[in-house]
N, CA, C and O atoms as CSV, one atom per row, in Angstrom:
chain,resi,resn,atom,element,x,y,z
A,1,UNK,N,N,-43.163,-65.877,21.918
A,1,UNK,CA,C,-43.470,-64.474,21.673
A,1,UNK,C,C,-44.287,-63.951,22.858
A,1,UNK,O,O,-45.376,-64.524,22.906
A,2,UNK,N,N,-44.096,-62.957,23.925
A,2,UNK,CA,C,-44.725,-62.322,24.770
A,2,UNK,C,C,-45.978,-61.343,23.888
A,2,UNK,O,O,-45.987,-61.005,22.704
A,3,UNK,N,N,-46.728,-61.137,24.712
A,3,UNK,CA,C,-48.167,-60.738,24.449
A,3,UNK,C,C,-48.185,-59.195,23.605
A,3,UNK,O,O,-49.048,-58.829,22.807
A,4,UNK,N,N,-46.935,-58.414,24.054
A,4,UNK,CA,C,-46.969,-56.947,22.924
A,4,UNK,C,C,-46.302,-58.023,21.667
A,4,UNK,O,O,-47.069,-58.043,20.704
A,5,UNK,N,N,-45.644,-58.493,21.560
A,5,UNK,CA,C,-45.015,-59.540,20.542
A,5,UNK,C,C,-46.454,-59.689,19.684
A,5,UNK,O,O,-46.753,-59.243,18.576
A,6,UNK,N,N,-47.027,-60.289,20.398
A,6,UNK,CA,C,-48.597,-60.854,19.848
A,6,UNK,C,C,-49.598,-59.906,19.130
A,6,UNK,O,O,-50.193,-60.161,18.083
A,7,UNK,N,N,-49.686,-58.731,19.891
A,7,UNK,CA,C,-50.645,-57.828,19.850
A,7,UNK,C,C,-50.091,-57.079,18.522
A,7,UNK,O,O,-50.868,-56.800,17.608
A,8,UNK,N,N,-48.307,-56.678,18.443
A,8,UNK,CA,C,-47.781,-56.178,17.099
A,8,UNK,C,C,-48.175,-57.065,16.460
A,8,UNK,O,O,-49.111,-56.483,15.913
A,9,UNK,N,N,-48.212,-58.343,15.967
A,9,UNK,CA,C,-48.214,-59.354,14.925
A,9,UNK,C,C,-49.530,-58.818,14.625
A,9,UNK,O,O,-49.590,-58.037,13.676
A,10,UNK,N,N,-50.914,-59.175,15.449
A,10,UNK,CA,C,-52.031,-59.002,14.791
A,10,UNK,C,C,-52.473,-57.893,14.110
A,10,UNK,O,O,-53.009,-57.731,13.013
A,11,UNK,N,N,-52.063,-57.017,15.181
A,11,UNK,CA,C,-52.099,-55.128,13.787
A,11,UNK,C,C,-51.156,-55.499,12.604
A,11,UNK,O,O,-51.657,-55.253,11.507
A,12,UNK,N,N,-50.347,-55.845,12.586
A,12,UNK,CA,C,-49.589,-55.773,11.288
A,12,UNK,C,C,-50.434,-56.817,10.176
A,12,UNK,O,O,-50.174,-56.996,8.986
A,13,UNK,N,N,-51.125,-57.203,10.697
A,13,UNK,CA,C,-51.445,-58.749,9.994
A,13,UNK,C,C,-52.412,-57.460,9.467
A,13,UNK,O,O,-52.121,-56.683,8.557
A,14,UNK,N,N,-53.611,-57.447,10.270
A,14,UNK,CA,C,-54.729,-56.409,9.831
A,14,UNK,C,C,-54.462,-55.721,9.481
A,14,UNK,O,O,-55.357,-55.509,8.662
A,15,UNK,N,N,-53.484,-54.635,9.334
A,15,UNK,CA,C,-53.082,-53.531,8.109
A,15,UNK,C,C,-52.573,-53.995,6.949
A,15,UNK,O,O,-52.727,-53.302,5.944
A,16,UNK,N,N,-51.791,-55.392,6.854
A,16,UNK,CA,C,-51.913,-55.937,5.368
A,16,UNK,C,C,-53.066,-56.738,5.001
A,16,UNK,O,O,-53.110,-57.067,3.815
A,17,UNK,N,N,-53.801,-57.040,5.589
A,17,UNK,CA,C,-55.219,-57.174,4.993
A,17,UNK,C,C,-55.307,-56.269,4.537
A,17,UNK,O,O,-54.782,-56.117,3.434
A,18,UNK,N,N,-56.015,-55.215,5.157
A,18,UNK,CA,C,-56.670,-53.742,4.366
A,18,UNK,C,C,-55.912,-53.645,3.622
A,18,UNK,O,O,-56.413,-53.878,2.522
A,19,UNK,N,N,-54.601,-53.351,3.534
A,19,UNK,CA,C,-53.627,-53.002,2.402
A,19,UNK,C,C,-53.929,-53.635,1.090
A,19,UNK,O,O,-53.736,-53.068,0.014
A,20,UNK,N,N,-54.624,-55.360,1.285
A,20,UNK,CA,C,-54.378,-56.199,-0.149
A,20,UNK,C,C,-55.927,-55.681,-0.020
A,20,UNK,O,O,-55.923,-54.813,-0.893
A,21,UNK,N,N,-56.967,-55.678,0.413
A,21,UNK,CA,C,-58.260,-55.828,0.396
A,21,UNK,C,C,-58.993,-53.982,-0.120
A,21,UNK,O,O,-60.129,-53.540,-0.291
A,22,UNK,N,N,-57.887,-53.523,-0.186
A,22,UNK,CA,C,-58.205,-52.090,-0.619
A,22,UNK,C,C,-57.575,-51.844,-2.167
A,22,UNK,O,O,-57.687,-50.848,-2.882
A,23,UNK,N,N,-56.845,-53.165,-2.432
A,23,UNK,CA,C,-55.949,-53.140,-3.540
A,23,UNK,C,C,-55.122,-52.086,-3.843
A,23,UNK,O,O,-55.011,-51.530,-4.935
A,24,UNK,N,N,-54.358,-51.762,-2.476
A,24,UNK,CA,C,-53.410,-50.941,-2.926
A,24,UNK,C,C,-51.748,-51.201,-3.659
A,24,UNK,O,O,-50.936,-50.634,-4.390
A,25,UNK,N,N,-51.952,-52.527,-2.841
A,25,UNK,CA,C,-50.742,-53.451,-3.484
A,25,UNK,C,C,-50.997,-54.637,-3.578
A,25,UNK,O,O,-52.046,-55.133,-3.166
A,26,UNK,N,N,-49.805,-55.449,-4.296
A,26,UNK,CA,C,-50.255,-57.113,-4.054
A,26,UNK,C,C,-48.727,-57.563,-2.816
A,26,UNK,O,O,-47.826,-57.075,-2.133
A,27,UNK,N,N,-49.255,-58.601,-3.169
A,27,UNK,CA,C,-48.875,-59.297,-1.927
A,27,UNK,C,C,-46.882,-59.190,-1.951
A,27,UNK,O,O,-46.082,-58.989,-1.036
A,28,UNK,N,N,-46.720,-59.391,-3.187
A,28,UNK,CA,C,-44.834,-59.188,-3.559
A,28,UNK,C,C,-44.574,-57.600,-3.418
A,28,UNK,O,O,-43.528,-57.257,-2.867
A,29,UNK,N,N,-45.501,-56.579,-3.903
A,29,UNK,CA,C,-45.027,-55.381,-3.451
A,29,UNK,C,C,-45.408,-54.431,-1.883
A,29,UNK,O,O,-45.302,-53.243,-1.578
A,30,UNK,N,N,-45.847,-55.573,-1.215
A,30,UNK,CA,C,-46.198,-54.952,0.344
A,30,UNK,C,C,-44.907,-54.681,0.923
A,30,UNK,O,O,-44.127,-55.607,1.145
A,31,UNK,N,N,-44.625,-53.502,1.179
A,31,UNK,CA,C,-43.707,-53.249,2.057
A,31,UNK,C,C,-43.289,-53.895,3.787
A,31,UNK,O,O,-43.262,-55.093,3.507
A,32,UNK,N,N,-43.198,-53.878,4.215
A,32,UNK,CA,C,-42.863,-54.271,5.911
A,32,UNK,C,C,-43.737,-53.290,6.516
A,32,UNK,O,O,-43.545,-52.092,6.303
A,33,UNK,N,N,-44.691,-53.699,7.258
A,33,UNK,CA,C,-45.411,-52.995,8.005
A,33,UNK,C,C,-44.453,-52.298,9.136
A,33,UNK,O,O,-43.942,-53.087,9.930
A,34,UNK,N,N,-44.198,-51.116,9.273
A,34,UNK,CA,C,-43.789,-50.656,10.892
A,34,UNK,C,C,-44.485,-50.075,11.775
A,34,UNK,O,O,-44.887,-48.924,11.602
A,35,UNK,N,N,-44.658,-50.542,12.505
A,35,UNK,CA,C,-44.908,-50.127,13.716
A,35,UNK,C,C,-44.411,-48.853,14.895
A,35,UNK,O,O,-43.554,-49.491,15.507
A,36,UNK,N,N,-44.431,-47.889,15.355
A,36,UNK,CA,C,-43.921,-47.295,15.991
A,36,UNK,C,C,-44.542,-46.931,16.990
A,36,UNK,O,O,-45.741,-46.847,16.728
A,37,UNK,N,N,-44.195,-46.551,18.495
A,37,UNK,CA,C,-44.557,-46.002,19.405
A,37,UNK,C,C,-44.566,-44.620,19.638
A,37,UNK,O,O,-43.614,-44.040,20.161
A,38,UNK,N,N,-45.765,-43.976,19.213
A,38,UNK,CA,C,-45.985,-42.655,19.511
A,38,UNK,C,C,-45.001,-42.033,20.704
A,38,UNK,O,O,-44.790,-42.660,21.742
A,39,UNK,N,N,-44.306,-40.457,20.375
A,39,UNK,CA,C,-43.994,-40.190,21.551
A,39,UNK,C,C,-44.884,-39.481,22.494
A,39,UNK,O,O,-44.681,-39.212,23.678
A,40,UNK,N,N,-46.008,-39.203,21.675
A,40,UNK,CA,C,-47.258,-38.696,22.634
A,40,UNK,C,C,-48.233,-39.741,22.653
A,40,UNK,O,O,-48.693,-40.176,21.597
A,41,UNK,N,N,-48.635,-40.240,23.925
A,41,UNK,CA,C,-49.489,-41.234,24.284
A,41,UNK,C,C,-51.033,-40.911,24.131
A,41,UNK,O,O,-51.784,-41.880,24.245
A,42,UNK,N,N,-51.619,-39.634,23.878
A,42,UNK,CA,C,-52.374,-39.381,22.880
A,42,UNK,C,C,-52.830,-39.387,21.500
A,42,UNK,O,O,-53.990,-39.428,21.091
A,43,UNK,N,N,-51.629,-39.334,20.774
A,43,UNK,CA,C,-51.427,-40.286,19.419
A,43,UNK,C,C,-51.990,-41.756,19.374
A,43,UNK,O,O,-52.252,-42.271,18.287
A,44,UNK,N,N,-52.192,-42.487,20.665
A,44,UNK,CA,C,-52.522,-43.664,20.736
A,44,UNK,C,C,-51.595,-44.623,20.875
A,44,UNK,O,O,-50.490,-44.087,20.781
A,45,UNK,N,N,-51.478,-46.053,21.094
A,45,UNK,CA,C,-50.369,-46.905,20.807
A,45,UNK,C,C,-49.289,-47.118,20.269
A,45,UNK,O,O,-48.125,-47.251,20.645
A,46,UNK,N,N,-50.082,-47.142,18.892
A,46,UNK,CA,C,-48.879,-47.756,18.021
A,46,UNK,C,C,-49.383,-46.419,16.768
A,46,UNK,O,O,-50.530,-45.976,16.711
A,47,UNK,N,N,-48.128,-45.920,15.776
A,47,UNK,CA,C,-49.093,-45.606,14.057
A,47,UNK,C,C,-47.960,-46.193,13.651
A,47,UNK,O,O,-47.033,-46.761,14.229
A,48,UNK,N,N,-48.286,-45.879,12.268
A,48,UNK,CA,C,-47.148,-46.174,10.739
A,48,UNK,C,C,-47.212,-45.689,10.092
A,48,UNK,O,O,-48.281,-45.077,10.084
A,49,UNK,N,N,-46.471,-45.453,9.145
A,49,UNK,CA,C,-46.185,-44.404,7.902
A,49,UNK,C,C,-46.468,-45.530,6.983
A,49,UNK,O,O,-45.735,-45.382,6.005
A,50,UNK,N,N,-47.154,-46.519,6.865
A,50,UNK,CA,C,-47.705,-47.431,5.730
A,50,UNK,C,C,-48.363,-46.956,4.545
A,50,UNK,O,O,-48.439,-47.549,3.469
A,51,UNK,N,N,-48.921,-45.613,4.903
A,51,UNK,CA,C,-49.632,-44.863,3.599
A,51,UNK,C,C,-48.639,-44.128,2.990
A,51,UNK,O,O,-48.830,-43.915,1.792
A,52,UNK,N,N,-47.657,-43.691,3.465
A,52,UNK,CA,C,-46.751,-43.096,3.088
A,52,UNK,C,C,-45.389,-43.890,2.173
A,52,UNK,O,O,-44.615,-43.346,1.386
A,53,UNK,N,N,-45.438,-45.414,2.625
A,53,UNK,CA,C,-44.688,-46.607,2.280
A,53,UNK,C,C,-45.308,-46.860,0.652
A,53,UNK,O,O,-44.608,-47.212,-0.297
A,54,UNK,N,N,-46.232,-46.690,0.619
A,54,UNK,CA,C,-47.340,-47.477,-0.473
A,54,UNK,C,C,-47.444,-46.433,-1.329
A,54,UNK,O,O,-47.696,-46.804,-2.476
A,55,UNK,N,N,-47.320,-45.001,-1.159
A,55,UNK,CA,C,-47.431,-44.073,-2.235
A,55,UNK,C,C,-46.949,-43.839,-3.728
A,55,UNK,O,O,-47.545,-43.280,-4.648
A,56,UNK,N,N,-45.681,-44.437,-3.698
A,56,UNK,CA,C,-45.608,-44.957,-5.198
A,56,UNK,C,C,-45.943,-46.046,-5.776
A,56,UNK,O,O,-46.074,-46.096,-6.999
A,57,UNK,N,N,-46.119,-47.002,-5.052
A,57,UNK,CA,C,-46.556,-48.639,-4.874
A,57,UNK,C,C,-48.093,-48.407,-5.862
A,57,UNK,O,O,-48.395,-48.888,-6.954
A,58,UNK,N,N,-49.051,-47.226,-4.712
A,58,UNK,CA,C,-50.528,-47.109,-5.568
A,58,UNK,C,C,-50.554,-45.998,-6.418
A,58,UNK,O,O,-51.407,-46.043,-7.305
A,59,UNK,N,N,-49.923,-45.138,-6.375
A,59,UNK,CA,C,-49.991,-44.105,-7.070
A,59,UNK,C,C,-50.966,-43.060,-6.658
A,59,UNK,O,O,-51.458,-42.257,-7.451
A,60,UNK,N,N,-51.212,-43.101,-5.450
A,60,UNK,CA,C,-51.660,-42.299,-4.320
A,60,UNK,C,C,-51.407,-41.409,-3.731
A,60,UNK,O,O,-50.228,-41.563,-3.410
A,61,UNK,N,N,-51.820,-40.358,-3.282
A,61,UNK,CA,C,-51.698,-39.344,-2.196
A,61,UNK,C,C,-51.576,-40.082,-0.309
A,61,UNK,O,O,-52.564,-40.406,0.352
A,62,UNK,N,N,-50.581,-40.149,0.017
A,62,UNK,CA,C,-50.858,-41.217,1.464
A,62,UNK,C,C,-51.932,-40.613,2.132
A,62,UNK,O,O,-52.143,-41.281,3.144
A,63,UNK,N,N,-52.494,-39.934,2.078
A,63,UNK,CA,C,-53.311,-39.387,2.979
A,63,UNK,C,C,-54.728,-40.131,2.708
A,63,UNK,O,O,-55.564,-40.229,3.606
A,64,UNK,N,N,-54.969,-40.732,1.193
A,64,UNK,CA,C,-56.072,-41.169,0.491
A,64,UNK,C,C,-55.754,-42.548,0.618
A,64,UNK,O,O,-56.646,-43.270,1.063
A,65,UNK,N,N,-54.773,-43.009,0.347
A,65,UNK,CA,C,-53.858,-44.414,1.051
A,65,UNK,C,C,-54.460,-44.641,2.315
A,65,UNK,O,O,-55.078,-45.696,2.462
A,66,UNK,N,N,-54.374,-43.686,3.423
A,66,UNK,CA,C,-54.502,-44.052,4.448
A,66,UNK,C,C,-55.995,-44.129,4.978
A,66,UNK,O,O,-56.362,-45.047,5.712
A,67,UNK,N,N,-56.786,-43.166,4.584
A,67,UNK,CA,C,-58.131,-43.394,4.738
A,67,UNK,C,C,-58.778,-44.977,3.926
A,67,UNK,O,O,-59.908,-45.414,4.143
A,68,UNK,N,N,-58.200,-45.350,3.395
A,68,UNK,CA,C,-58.706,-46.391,2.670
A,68,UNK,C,C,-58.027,-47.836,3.400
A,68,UNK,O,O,-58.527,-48.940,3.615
A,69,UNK,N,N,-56.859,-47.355,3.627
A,69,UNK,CA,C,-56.355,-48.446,5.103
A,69,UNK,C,C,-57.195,-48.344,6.239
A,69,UNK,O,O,-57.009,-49.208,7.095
A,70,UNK,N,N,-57.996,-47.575,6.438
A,70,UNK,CA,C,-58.425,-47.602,7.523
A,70,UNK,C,C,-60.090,-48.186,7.113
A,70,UNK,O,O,-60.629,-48.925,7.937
A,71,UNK,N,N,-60.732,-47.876,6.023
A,71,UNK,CA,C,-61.960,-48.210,6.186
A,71,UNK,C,C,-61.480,-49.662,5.670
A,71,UNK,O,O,-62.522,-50.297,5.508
A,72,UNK,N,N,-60.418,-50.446,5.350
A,72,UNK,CA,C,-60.238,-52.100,5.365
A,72,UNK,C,C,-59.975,-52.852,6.615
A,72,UNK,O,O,-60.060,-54.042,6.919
A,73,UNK,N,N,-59.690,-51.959,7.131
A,73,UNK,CA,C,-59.290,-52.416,8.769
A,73,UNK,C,C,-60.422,-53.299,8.991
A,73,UNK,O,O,-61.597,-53.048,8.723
A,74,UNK,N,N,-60.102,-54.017,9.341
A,74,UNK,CA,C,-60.959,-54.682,10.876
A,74,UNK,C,C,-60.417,-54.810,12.398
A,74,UNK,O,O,-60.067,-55.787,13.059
A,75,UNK,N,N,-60.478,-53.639,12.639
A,75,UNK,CA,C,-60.524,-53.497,13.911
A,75,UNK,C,C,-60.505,-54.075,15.123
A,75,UNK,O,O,-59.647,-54.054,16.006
A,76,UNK,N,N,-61.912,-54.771,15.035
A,76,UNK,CA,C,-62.143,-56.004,15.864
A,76,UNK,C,C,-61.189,-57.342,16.107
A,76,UNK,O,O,-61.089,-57.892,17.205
A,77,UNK,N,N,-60.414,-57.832,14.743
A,77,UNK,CA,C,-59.441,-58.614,14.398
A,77,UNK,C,C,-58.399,-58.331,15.316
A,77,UNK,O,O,-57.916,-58.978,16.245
A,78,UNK,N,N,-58.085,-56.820,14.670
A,78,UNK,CA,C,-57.037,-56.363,14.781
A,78,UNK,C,C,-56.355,-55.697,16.553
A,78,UNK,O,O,-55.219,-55.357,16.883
A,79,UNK,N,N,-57.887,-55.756,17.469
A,79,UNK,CA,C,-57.828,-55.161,18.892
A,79,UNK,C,C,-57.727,-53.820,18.555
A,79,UNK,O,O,-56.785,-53.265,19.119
A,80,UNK,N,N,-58.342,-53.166,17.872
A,80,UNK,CA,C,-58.112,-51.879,17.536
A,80,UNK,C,C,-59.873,-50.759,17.749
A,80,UNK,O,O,-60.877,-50.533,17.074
A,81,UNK,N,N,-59.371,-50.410,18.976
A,81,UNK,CA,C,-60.519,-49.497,19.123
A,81,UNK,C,C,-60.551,-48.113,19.099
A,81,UNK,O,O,-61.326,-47.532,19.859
A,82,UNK,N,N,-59.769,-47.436,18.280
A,82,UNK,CA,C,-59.724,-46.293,17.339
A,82,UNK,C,C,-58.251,-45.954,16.450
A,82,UNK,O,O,-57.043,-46.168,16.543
A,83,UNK,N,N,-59.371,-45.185,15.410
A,83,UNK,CA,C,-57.956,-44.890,14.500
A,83,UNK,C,C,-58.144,-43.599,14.344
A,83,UNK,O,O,-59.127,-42.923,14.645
A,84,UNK,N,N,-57.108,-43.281,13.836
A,84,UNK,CA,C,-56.930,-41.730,13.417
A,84,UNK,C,C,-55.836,-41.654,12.605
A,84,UNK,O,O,-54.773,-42.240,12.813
A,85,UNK,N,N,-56.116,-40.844,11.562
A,85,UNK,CA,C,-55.191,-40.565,10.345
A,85,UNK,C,C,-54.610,-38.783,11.044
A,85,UNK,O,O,-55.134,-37.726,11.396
A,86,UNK,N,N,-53.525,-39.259,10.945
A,86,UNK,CA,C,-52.514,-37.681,11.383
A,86,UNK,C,C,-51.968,-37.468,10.464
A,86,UNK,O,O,-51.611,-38.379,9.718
A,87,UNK,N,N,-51.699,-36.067,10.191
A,87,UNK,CA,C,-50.919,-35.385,9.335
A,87,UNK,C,C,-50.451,-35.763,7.725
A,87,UNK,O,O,-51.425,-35.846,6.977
A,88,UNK,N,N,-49.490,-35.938,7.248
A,88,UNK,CA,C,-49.624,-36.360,5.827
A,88,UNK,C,C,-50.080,-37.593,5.124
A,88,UNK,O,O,-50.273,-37.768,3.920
A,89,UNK,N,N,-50.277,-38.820,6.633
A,89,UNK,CA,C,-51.147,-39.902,6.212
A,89,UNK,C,C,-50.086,-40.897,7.372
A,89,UNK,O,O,-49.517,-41.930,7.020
A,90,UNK,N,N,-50.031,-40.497,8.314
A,90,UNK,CA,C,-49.785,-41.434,9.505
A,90,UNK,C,C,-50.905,-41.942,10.269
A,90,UNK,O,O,-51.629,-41.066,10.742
A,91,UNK,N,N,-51.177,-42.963,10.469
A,91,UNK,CA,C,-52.192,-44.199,11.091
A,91,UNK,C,C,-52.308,-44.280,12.543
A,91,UNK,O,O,-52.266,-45.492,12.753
A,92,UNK,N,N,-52.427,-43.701,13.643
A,92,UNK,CA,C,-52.350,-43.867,14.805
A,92,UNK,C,C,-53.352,-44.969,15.134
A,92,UNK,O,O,-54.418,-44.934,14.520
A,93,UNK,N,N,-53.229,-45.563,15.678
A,93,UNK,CA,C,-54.265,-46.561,16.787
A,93,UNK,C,C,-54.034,-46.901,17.958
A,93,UNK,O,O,-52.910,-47.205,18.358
A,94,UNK,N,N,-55.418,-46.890,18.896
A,94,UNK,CA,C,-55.924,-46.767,20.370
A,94,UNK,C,C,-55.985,-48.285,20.398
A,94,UNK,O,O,-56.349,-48.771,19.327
A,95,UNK,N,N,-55.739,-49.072,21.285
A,95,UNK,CA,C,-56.052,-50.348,21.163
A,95,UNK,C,C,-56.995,-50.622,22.000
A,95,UNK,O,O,-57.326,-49.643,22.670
A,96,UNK,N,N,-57.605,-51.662,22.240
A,96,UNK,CA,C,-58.721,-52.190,22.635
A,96,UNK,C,C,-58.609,-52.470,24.110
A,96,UNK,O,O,-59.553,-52.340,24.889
A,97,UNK,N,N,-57.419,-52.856,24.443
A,97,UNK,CA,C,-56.747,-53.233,25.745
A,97,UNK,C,C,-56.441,-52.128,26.140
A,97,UNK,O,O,-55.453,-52.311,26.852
A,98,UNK,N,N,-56.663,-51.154,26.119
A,98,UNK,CA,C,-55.629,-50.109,26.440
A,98,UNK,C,C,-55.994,-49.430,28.109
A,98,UNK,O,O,-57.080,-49.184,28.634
A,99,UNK,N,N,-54.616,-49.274,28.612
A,99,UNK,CA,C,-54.660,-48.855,29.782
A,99,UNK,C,C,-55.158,-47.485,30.200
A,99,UNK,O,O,-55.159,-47.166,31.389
């Protein structure tokens, strides 16, 4: 696995932490984390529509989903040196490495 290989694995890992550690789901109803590349590089790295994935899952508003993904985060774990919740509950993150 090359090193973005690496760097996706560990965010995904750390957003299903927060995900189980916020009890929004259990472990059989976690969806697939995705990942996507912003097309504005101000958006940051990577976000996901994971709050938006989980909304019937918790019975949530993703937007409340997503703030709660984010205060489970660990960051530090995760190489993640900012987040930001966009629009109806998309997850952007700045990474730690970042150029």
């Amino acid at each position: 696995m090359n090193i973005v290989g690496q760097i996706e694995e560990t965010l995904k890992q750390g957003i299903e932490s927060a995900v189980l550690e916020a009890g929004l789901a259990s472990k059989d109803e976690m969806p697939d984390v995705v990942l996507e590349t912003p097309k504005d590089s101000a958006h940051g790295d990577y976000a996901t529509n994971m709050a938006m994935q989980l909304a019937r899952i918790a019975k949530k508003a993703p937007r409340q989903i997503a703030e709660e993904i984010v205060q489970h985060l660990d960051s530090e774990k995760a190489s993640v040196k900012q987040v930001d919740i966009a629009g109806p509950g998309f997850i952007n993150f700045l990474l730690i490495n970042h150029h």
